[in-house]
C-alpha positions in Angstrom: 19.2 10.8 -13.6 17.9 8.3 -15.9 18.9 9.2 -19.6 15.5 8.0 -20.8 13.4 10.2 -17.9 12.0 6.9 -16.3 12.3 5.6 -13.0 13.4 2.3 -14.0 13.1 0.4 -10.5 9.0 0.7 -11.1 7.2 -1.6 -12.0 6.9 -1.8 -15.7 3.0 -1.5 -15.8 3.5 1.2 -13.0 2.2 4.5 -15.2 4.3 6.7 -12.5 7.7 5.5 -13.9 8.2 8.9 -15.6 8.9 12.0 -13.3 6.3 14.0 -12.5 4.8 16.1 -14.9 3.0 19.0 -13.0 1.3 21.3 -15.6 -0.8 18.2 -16.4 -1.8 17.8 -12.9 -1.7 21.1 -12.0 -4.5 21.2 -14.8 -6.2 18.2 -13.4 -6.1 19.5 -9.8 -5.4 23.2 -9.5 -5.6 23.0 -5.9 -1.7 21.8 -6.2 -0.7 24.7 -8.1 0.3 27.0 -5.0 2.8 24.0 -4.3 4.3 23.8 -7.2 7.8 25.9 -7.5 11.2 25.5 -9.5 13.4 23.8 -7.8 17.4 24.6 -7.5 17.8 22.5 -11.0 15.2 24.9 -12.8 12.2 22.1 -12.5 9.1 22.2 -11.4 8.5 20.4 -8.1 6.8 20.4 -4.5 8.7 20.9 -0.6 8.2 17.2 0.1 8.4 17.8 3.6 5.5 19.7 3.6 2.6 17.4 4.5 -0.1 20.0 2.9 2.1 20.1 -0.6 2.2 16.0 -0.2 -1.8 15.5 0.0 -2.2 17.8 -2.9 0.6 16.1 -5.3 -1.5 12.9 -4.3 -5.4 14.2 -4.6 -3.8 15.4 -8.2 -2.3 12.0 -9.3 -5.5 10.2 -8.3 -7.6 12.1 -10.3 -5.5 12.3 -13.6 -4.1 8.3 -13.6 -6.9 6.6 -11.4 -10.4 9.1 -12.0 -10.3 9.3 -7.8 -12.2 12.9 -7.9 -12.6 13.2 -4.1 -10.0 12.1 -1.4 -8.3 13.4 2.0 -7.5 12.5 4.8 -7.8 13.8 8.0 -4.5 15.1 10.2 -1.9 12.9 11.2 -2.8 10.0 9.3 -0.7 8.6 6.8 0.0 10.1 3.2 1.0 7.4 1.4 3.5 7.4 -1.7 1.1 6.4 -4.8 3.9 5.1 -7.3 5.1 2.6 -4.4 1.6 1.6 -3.6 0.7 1.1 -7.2 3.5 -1.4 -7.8 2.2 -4.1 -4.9 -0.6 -3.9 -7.0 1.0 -4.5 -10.3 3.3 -7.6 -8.4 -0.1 -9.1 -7.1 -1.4 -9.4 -10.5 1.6 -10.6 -11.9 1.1 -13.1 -9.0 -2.8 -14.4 -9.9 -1.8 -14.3 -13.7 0.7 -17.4 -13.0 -2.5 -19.7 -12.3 -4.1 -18.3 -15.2 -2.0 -19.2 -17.9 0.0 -15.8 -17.8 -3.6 -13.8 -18.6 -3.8 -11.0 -15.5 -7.8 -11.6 -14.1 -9.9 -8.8 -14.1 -13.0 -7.5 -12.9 -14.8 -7.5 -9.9 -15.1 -11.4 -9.4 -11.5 -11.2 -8.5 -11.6 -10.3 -4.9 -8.8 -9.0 -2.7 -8.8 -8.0 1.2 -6.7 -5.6 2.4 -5.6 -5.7 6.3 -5.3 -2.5 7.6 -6.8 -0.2 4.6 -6.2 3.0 6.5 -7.9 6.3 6.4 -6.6 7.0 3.0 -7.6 3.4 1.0 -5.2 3.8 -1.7 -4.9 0.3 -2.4 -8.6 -0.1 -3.6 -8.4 2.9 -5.3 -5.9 1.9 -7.3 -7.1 -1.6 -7.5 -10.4 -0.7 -8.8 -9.0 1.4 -11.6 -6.2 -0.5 -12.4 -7.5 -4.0 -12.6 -11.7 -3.8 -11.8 -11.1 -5.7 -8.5 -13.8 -5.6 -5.4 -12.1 -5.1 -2.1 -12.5 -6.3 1.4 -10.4 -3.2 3.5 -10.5 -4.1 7.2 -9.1 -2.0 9.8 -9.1 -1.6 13.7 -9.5 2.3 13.2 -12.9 2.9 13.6 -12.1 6.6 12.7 -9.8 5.7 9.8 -12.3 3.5 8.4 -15.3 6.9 8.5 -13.2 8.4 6.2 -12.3 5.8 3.8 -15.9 4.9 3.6 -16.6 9.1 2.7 -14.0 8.6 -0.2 -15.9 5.2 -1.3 -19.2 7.1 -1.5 -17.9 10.5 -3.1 -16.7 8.4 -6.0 -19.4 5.8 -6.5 -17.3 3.2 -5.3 -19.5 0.9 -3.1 -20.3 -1.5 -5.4 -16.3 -2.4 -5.6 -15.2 -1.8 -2.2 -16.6 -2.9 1.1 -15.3 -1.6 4.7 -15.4 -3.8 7.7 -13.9 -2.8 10.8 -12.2 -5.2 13.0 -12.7 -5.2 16.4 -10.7 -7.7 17.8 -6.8 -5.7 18.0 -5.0 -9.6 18.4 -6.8 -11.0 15.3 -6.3 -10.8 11.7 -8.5 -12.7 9.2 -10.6 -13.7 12.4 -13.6 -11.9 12.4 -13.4 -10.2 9.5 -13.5 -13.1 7.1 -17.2 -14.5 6.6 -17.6 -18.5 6.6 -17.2 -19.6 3.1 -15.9 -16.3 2.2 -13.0 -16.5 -0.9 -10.9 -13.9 -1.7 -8.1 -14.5 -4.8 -5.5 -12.2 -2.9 -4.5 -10.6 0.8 -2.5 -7.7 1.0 -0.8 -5.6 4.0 1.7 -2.7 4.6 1.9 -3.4 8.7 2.9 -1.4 11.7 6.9 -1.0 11.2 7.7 -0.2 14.5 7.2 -2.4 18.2 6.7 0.8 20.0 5.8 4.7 20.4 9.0 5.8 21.5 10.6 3.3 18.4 8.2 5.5 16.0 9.3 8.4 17.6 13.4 7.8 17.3 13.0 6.5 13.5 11.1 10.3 13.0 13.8 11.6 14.5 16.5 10.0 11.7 14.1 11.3 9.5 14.5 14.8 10.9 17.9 14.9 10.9 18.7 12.8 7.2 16.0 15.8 5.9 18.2 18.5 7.7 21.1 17.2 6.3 20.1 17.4 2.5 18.4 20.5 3.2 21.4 21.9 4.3 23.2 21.0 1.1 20.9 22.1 -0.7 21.3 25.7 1.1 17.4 25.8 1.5 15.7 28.4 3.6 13.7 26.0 5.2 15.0 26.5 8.9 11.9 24.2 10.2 10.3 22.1 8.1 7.3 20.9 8.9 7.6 16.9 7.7 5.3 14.2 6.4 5.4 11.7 9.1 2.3 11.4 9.8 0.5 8.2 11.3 -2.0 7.0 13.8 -0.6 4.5 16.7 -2.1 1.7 14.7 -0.3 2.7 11.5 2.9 2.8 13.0 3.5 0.3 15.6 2.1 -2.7 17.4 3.8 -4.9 20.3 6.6 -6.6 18.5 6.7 -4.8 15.7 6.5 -5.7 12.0 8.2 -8.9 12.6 5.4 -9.8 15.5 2.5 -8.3 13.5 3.0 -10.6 10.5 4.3 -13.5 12.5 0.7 -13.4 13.9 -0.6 -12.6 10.2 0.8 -16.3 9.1 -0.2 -18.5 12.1 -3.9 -16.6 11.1 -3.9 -17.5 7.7 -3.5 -21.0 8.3 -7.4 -20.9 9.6 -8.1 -19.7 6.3 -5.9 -21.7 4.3 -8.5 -22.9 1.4 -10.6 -19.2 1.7 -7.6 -17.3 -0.5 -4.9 -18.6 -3.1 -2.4 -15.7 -1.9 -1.6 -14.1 1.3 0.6 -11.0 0.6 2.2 -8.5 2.9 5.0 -6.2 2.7 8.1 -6.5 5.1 10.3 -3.3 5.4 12.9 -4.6 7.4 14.9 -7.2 5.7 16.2 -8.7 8.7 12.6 -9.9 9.8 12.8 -12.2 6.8 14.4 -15.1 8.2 11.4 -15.1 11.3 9.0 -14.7 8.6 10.3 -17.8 6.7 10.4 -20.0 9.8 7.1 -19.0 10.8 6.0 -20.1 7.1 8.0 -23.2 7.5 5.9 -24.0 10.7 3.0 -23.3 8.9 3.3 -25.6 6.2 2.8 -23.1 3.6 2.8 -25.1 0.0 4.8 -22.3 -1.9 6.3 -19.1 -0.9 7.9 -16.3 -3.1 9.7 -13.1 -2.3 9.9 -9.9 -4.5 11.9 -7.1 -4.5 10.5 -3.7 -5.0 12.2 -0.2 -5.2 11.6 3.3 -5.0 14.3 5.9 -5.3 16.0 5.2 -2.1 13.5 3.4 -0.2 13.4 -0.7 -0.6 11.3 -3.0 0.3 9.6 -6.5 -0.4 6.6 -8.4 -0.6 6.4 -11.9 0.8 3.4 -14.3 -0.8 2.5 -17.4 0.5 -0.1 -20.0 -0.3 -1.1 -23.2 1.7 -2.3 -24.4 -1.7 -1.3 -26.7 -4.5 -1.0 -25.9 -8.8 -4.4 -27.3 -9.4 -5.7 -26.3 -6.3 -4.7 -22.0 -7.2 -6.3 -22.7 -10.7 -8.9 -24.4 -9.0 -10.1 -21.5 -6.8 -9.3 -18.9 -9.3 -11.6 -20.4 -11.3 -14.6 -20.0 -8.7 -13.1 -16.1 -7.5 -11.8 -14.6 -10.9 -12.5 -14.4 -14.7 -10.6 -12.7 -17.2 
């Protein structure tokens, strides 16, 4: 444990770097309180592998840090982790601020498009709060994209965040970027796995590593019931992650003067040295990689821009004020 009660590895602008507090969100969300129980250390915590517990620790953190009064999601879709959503956010506008002489834009000129916003939008949730952003979220989920526009309208949020739904499953930016259309950032958590029955097996792990430390924790639990939720389009694609953005970068070249950064998250390191040759191919100007950590779990976020110095500052002066 951290001496000074932080989870260092966050972001420092992410406001979940301190554990959990839960009599302030049980007071902002009583629904969570039935979840909440003392753990084997004498603190107050939730059964993590209970996907009911999960959705109510994150309805209660979006409504104390982000004012997010009304959000859920509907059965087996995805239940995201909100601090590790929250810090892509933070990177991205550490990203825009380098154009801008260090100054992070804000407001809703600055406009970002997320690929695959899923049922449960978190990112332009927390975008719009955080930073004033409008957001673009596409998705091939015609069902995932009902509910995310019933959140948008039970919090008054359609004046920052616009829905499209993309019906083409082998394109990207095509079709769901308008002619002319600018956009300061992309961002993207894509499918991890190449197939159902790869899903299924890296569930499986996740049974077992759960069993494990359940075990040695000498819990009762005899069958959890665990939060791996996730439609087919959340969780895999032909090729997997490494295919998905592979095709993400030979898109954005279409679109090369529409956005200053393309963004996406890659889970499995080893996909990195694909995803650099593809930007190679692609002639991308400038590329940056950045490390981002969450208890155990690591990831990164790859940025590329086909884009010059003058050209970023150029655009962000047309797509973002301060």
């Amino acid at each position: 444990m951290n001496p000074d009660n932080t989870k260092s590895e966050l972001h420092p602008r992410n406001r979940h770097r301190a554990r959990y507090d839960f009599d302030q969100l049980v007071q902002a969300s009583p629904a969570l309180a039935p979840f909440v129980k003392l753990n084997e250390y004498g603190d107050a915590s939730i059964d993590f592998s209970n996907p009911e517990a999960v959705k109510a620790l994150n309805q209660a953190l979006l409504k104390q840090f982000y004012a997010v009064s009304v959000w859920d999601i509907p059965k087996q879709y995805l239940c995201p982790p909100i601090p590790g959503r929250a810090d892509y956010l933070h990177y991205l506008a550490d990203l825009l601020s380098e154009a801008n002489a260090g100054v992070i834009p804000r407001g809703q000129s600055v406009r970002v498009l997320d690929i695959g916003v899923g049922a449960n939008m978190i990112y332009p949730l927390i975008g719009t709060r955080e930073y004033g952003w409008q957001f673009v979220g596409a998705d091939i989920d015609a069902k995932a994209l009902n509910n995310a526009q019933q959140i948008v309208e039970a919090n008054a949020l359609s004046d920052l965040i616009e829905l499209r739904l993309q019906t083409s499953p082998l394109s990207i930016f095509k079709g769901v970027i308008s002619q002319g259309e600018k956009f300061a950032l992309t961002m993207c958590n894509p499918p991890f796995h190449g197939s159902l029955e790869e899903a299924q097996a890296g569930t499986q792990r996740k049974w077992r590593g759960l069993g494990k430390h359940l075990a040695k924790r000498g819990s009762n639990h005899k069958s959890p019931v665990l939060n791996f939720g996730g439609q087919n389009a959340e969780l895999y694609c032909a090729g997997g992650e490494e295919a998905f953005v592979t095709a993400m970068i030979k898109d954005s070249k279409l679109y090369a003067s529409h956005c200053i950064w393309f963004t996406t998250l890659i889970s499995k390191a080893a996909n990195l040295p694909s995803v650099y040759s593809a930007l190679k191919k692609e002639n991308a100007q400038q590329v940056k990689t950045i490390e981002m950590v969450q208890g155990q779990k690591k990831s990164r976020l790859v940025a590329w821009t086909f884009l010059s110095a003058s050209q970023q500052r150029a655009l962000l002066s047309v797509v973002a004020t301060v």
